[in-house]
TILUMPA-809193 format. One record per atom (N, C-alpha, C): z, y, x; residue in three letters; atom name. Coordinates in nm, 2 decimals, m for minus. Atoms other than C-alpha are relative to their C-alpha. Layout:
BEGIN
rec Z:Z | Y:Y | X:X | residuo:Ala | atomo:CA .
...
END
This chain:
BEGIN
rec Z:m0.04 | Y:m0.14 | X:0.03 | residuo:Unk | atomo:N .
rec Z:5.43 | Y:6.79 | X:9.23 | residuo:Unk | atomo:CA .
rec Z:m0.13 | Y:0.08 | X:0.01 | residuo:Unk | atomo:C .
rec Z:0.15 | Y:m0.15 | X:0.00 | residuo:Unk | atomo:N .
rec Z:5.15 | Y:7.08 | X:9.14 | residuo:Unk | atomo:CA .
rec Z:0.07 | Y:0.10 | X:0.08 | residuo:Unk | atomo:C .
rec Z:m0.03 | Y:m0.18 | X:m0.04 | residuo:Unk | atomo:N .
rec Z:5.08 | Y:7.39 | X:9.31 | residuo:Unk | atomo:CA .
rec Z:0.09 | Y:0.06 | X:m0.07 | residuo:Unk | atomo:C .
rec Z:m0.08 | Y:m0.11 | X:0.09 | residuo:Unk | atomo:N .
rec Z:5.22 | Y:7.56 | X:9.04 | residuo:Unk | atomo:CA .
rec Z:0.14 | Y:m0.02 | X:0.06 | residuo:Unk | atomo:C .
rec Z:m0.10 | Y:0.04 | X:0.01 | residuo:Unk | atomo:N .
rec Z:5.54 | Y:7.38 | X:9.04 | residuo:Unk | atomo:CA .
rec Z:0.07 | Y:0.04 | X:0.16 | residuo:Unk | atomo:C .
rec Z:0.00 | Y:0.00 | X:m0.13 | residuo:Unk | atomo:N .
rec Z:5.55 | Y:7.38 | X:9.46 | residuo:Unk | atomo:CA .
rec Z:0.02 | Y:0.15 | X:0.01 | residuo:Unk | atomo:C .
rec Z:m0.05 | Y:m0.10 | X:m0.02 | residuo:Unk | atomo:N .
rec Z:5.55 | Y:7.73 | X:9.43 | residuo:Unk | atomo:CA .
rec Z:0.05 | Y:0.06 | X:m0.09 | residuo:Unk | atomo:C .
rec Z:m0.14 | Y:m0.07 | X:0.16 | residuo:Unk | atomo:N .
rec Z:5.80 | Y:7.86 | X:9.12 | residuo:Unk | atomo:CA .
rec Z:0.07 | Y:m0.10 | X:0.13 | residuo:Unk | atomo:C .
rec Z:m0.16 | Y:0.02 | X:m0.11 | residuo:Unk | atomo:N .
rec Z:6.05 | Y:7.64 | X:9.40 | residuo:Unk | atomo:CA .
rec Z:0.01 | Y:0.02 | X:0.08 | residuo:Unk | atomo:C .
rec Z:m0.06 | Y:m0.06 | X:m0.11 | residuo:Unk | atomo:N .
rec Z:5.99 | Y:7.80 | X:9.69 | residuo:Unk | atomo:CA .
rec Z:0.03 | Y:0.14 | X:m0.05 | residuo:Unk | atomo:C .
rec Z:m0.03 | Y:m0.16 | X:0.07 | residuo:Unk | atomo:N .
rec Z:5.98 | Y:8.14 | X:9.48 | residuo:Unk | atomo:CA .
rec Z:0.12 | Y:0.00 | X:m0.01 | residuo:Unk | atomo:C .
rec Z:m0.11 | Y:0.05 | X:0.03 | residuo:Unk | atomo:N .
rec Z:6.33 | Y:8.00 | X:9.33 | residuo:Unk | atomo:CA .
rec Z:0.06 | Y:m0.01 | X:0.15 | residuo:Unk | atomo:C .
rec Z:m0.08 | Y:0.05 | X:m0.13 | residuo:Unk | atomo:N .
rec Z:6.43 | Y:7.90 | X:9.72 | residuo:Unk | atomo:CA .
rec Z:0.01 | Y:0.15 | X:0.11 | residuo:Unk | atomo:C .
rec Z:m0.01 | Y:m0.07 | X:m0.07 | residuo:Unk | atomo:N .
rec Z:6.33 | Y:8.22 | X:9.85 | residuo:Unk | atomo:CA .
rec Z:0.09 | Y:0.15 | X:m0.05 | residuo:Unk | atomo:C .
rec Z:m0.09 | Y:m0.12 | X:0.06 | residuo:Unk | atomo:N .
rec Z:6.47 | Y:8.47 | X:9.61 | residuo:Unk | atomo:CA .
rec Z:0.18 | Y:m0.06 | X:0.02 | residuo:Unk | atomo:C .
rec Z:m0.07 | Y:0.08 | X:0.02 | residuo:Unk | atomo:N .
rec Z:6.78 | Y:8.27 | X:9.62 | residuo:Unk | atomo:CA .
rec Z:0.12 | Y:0.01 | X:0.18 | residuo:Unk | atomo:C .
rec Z:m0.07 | Y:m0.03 | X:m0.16 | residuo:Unk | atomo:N .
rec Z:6.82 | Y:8.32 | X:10.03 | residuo:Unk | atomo:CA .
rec Z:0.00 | Y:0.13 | X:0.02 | residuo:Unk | atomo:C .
rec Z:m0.03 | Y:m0.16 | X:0.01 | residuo:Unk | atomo:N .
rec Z:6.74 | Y:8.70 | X:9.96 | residuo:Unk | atomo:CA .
rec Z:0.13 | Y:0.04 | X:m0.03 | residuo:Unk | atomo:C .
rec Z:m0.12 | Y:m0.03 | X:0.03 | residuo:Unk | atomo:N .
rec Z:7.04 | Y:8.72 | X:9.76 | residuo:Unk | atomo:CA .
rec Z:0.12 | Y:m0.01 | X:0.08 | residuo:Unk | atomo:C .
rec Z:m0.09 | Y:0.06 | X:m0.13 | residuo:Unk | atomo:N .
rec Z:7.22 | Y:8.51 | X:10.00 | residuo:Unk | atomo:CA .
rec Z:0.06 | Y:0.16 | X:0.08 | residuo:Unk | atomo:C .
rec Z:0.02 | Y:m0.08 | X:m0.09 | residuo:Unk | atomo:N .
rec Z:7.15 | Y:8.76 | X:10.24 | residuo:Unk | atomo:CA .
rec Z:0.06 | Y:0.13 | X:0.01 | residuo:Unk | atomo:C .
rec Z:m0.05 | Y:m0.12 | X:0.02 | residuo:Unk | atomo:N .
rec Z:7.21 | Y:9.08 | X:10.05 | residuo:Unk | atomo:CA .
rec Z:0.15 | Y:m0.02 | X:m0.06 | residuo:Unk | atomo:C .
rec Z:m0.14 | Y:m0.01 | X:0.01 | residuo:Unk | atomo:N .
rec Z:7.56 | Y:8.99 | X:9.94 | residuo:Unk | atomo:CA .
rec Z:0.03 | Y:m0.02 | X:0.15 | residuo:Unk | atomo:C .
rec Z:m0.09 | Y:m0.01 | X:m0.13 | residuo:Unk | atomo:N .
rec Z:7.64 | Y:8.90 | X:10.31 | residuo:Unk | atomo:CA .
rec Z:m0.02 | Y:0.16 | X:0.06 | residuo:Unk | atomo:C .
rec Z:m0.01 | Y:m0.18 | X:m0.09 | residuo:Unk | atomo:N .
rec Z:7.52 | Y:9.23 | X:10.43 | residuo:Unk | atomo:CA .
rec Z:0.08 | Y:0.11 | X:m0.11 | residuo:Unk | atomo:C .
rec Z:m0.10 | Y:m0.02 | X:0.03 | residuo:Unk | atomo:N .
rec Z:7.69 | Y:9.35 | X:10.16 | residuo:Unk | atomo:CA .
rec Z:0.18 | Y:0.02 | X:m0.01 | residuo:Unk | atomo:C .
rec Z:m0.19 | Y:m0.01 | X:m0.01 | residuo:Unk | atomo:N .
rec Z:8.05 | Y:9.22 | X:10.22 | residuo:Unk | atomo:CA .
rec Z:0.00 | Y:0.04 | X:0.15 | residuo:Unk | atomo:C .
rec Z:m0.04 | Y:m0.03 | X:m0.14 | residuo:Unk | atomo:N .
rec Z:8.00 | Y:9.32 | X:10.60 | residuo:Unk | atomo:CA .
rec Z:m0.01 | Y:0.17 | X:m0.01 | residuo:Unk | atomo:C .
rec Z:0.06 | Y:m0.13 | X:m0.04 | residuo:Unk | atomo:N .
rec Z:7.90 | Y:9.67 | X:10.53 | residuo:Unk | atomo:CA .
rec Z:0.13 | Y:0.07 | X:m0.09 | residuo:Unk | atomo:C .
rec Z:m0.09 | Y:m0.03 | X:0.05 | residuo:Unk | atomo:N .
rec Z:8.17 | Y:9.70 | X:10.26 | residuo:Unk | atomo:CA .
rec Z:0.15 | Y:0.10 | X:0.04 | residuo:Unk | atomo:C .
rec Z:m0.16 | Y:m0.12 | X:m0.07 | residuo:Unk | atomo:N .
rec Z:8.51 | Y:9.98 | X:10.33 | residuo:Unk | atomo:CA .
rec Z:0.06 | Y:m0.11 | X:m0.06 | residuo:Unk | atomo:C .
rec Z:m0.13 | Y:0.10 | X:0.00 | residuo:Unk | atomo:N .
rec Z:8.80 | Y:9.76 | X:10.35 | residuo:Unk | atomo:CA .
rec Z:0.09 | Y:0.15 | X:m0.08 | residuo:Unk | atomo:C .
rec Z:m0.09 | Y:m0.07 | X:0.09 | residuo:Unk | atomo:N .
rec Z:9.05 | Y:9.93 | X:10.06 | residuo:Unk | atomo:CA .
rec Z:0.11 | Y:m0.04 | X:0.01 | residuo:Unk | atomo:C .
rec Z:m0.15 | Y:0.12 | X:0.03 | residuo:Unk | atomo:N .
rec Z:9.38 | Y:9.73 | X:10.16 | residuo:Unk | atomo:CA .
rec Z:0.09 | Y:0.09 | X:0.11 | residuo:Unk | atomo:C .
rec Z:m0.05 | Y:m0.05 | X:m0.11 | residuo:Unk | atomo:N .
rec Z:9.42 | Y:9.95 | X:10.50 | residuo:Unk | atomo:CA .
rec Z:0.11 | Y:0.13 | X:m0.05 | residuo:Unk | atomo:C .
rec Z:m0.14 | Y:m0.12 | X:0.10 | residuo:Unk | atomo:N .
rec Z:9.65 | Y:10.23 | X:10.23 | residuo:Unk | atomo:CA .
rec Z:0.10 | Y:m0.12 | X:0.03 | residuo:Unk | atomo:C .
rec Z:m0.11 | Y:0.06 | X:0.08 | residuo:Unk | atomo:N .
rec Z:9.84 | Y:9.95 | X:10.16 | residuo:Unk | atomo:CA .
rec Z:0.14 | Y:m0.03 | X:0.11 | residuo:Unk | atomo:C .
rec Z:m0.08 | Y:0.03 | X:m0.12 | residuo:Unk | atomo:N .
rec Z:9.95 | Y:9.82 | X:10.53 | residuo:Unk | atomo:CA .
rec Z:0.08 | Y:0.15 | X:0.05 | residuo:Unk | atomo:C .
rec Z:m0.07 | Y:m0.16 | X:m0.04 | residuo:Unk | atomo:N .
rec Z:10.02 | Y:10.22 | X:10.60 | residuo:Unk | atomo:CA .
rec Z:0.11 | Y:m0.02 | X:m0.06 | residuo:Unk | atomo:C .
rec Z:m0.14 | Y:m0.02 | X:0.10 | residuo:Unk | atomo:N .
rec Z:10.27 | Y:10.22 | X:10.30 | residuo:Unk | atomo:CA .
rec Z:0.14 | Y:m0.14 | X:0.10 | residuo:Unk | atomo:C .
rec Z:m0.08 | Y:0.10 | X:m0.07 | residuo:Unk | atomo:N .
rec Z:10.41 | Y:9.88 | X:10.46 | residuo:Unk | atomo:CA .
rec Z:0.09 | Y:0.02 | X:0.07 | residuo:Unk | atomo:C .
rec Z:m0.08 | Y:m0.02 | X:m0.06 | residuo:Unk | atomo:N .
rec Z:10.49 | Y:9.97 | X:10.75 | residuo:Unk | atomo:CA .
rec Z:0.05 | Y:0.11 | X:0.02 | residuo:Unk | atomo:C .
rec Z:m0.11 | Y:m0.08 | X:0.04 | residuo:Unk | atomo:N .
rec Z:10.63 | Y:10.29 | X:10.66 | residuo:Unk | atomo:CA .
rec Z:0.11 | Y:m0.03 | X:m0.04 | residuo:Unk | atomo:C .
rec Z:m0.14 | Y:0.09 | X:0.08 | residuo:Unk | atomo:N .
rec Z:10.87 | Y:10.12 | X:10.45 | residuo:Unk | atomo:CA .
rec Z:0.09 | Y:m0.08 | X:0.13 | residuo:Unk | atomo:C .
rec Z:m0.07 | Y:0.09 | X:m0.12 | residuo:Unk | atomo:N .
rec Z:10.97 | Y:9.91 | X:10.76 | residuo:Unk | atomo:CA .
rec Z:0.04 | Y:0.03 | X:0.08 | residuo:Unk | atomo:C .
rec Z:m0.10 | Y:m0.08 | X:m0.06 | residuo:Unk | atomo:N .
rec Z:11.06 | Y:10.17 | X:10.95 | residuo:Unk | atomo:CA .
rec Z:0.11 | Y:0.11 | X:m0.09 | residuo:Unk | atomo:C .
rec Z:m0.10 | Y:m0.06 | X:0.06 | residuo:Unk | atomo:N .
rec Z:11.28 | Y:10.36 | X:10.69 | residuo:Unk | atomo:CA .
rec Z:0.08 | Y:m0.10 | X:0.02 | residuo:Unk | atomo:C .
rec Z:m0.09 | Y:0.12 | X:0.02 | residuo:Unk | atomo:N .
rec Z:11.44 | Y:10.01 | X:10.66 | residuo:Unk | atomo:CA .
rec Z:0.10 | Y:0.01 | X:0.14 | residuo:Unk | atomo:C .
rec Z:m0.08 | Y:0.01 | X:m0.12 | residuo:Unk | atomo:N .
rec Z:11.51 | Y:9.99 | X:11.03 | residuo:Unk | atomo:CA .
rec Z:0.06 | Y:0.10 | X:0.05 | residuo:Unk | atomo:C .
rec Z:m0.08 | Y:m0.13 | X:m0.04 | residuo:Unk | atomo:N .
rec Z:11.60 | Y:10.35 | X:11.09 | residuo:Unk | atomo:CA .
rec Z:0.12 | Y:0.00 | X:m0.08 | residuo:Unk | atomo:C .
rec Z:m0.14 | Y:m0.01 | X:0.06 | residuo:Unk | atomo:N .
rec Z:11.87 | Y:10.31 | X:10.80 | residuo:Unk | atomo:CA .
rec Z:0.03 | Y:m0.12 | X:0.06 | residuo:Unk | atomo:C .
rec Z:m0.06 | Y:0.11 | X:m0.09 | residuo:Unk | atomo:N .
rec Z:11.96 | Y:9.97 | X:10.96 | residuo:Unk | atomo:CA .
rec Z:0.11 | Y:0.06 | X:0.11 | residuo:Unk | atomo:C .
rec Z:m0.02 | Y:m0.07 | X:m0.14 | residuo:Unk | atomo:N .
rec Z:11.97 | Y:10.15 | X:11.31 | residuo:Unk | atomo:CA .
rec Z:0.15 | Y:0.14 | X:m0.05 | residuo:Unk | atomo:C .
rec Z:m0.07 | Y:m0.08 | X:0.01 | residuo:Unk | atomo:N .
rec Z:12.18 | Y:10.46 | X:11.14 | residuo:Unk | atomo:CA .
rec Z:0.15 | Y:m0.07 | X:m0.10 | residuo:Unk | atomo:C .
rec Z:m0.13 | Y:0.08 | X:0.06 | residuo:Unk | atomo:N .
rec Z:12.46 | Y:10.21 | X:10.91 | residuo:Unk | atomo:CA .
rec Z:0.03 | Y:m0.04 | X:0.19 | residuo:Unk | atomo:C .
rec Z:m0.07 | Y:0.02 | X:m0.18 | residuo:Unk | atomo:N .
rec Z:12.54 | Y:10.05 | X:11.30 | residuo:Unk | atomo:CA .
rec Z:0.06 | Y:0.12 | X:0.03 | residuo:Unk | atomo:C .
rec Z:m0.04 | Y:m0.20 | X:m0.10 | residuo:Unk | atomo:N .
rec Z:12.58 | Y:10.44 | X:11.46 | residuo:Unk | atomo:CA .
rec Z:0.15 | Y:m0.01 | X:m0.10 | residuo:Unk | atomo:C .
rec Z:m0.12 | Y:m0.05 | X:0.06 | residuo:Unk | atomo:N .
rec Z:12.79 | Y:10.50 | X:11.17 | residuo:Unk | atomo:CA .
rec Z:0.11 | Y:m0.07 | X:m0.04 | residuo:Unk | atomo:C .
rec Z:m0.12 | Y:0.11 | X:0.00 | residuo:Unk | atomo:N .
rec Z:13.00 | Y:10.14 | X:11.13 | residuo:Unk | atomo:CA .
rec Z:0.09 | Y:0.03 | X:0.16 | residuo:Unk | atomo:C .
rec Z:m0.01 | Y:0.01 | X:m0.14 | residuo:Unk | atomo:N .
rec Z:13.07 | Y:10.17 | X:11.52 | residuo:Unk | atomo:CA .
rec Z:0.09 | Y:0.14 | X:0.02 | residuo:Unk | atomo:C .
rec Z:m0.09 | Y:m0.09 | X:0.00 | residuo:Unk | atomo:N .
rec Z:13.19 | Y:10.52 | X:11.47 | residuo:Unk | atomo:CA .
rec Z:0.12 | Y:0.01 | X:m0.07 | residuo:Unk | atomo:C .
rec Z:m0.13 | Y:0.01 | X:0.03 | residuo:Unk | atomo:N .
rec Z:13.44 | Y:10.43 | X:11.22 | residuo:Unk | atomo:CA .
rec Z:0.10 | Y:m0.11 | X:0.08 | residuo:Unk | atomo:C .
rec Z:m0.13 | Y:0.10 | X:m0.09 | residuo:Unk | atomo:N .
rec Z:13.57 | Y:10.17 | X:11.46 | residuo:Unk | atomo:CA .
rec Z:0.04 | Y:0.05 | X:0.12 | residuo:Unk | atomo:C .
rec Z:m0.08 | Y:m0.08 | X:m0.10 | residuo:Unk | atomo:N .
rec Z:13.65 | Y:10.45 | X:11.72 | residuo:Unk | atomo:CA .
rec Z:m0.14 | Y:m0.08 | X:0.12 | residuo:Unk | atomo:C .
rec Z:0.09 | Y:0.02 | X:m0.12 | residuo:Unk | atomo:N .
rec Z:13.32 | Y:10.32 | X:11.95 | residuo:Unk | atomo:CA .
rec Z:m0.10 | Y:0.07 | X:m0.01 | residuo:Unk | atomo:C .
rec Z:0.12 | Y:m0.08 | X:0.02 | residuo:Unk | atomo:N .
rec Z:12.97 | Y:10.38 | X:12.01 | residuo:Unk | atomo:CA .
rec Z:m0.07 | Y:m0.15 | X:m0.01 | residuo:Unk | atomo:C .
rec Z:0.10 | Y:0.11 | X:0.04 | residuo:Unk | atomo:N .
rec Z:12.66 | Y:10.14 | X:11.92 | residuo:Unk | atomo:CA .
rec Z:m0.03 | Y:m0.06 | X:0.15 | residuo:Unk | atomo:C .
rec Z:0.07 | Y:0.05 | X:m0.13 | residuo:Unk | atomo:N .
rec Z:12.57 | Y:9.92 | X:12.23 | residuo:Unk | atomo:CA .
rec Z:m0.05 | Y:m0.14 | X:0.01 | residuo:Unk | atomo:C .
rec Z:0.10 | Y:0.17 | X:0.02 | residuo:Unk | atomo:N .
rec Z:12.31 | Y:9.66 | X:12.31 | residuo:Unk | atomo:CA .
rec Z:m0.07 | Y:m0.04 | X:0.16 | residuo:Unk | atomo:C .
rec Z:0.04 | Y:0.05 | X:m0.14 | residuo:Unk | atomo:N .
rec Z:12.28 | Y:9.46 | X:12.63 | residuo:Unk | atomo:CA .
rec Z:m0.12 | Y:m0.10 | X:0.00 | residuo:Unk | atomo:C .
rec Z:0.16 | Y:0.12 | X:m0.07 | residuo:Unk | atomo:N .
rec Z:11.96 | Y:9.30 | X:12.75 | residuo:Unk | atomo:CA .
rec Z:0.06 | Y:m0.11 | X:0.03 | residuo:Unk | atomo:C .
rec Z:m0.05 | Y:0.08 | X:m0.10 | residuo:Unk | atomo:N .
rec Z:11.99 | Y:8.96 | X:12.93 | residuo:Unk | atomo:CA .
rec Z:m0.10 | Y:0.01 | X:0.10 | residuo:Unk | atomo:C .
rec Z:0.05 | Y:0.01 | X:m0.14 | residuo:Unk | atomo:N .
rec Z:11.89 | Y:8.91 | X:13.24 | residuo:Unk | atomo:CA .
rec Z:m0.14 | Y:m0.06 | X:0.03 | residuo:Unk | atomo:C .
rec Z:0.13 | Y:0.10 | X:m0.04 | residuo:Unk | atomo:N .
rec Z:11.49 | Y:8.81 | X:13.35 | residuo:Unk | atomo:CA .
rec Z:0.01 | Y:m0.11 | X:0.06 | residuo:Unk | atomo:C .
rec Z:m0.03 | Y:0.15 | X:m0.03 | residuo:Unk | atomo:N .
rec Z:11.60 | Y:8.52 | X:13.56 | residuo:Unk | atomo:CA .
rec Z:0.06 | Y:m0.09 | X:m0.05 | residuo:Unk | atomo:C .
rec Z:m0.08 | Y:0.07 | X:0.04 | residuo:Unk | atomo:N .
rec Z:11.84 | Y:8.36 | X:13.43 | residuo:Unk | atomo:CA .
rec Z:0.04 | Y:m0.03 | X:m0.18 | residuo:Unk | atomo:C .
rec Z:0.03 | Y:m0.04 | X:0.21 | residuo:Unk | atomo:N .
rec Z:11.74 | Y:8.44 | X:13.00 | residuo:Unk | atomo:CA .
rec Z:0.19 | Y:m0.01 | X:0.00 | residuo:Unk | atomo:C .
rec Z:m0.10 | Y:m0.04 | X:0.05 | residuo:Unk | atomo:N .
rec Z:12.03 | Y:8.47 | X:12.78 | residuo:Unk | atomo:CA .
rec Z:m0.03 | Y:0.08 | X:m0.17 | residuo:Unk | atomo:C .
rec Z:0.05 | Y:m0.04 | X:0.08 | residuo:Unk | atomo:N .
rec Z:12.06 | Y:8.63 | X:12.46 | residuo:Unk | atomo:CA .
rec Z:0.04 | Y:0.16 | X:m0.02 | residuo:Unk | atomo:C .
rec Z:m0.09 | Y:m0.12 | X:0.00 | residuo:Unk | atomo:N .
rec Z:12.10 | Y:9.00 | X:12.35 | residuo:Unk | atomo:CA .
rec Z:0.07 | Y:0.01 | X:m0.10 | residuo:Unk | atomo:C .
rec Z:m0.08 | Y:0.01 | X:0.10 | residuo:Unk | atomo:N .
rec Z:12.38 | Y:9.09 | X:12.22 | residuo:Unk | atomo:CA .
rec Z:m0.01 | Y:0.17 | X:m0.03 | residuo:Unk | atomo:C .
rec Z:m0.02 | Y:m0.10 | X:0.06 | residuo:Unk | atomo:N .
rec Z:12.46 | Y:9.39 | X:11.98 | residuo:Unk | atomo:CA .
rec Z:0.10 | Y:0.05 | X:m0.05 | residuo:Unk | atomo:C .
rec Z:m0.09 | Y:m0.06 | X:0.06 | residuo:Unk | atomo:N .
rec Z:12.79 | Y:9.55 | X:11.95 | residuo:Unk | atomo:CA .
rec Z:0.08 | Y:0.13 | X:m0.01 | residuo:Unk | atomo:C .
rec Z:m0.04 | Y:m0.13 | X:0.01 | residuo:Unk | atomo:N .
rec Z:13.01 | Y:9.82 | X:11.93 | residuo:Unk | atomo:CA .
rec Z:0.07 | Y:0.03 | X:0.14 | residuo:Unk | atomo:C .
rec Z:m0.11 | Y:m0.01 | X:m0.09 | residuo:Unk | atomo:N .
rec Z:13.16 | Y:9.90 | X:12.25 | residuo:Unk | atomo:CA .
rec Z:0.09 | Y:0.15 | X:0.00 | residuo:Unk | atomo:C .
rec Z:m0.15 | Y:m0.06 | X:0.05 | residuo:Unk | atomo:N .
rec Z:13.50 | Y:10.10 | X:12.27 | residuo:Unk | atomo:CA .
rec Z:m0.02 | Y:0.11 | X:0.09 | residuo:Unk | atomo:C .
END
């Protein structure tokens, strides 16, 4: 291998790690554009659950009750239940 040649491939090896380099500092310095999108998300996921939450209120009222939801117990687990009580 010639001089020459020995250096055109580290020239090639070094421009090559520059680049490297400036796309990584690139994608790190980058604004994340996706963080709109999770907002819209979970907006949506609470309309969902608020109308969820308000059909119950209003099923429970046509059956002459009110909405009710029991924990289970820390010692002894269990599961919770969700229903209308009278």
């Amino acid at each position: 291998m010639s001089v020459i040649e020995a250096t055109t491939a580290l020239q090639y090896g070094i421009a090559g790690a520059m680049e490297a380099g400036e796309e990584r500092i690139r994608r790190l310095l980058s604004v994340r554009r996706d963080s709109f999108v999770w907002i819209i998300v979970i907006a949506i996921a609470v309309v969902i659950a608020l109308g969820l939450m308000a059909a119950w209120f209003i099923y429970c009222r046509n059956q002459g009750g009110w909405p009710a939801l029991d924990m289970p117990s820390w010692s002894s687990g269990g599961t919770w239940k969700v229903y209308c009580a009278a």
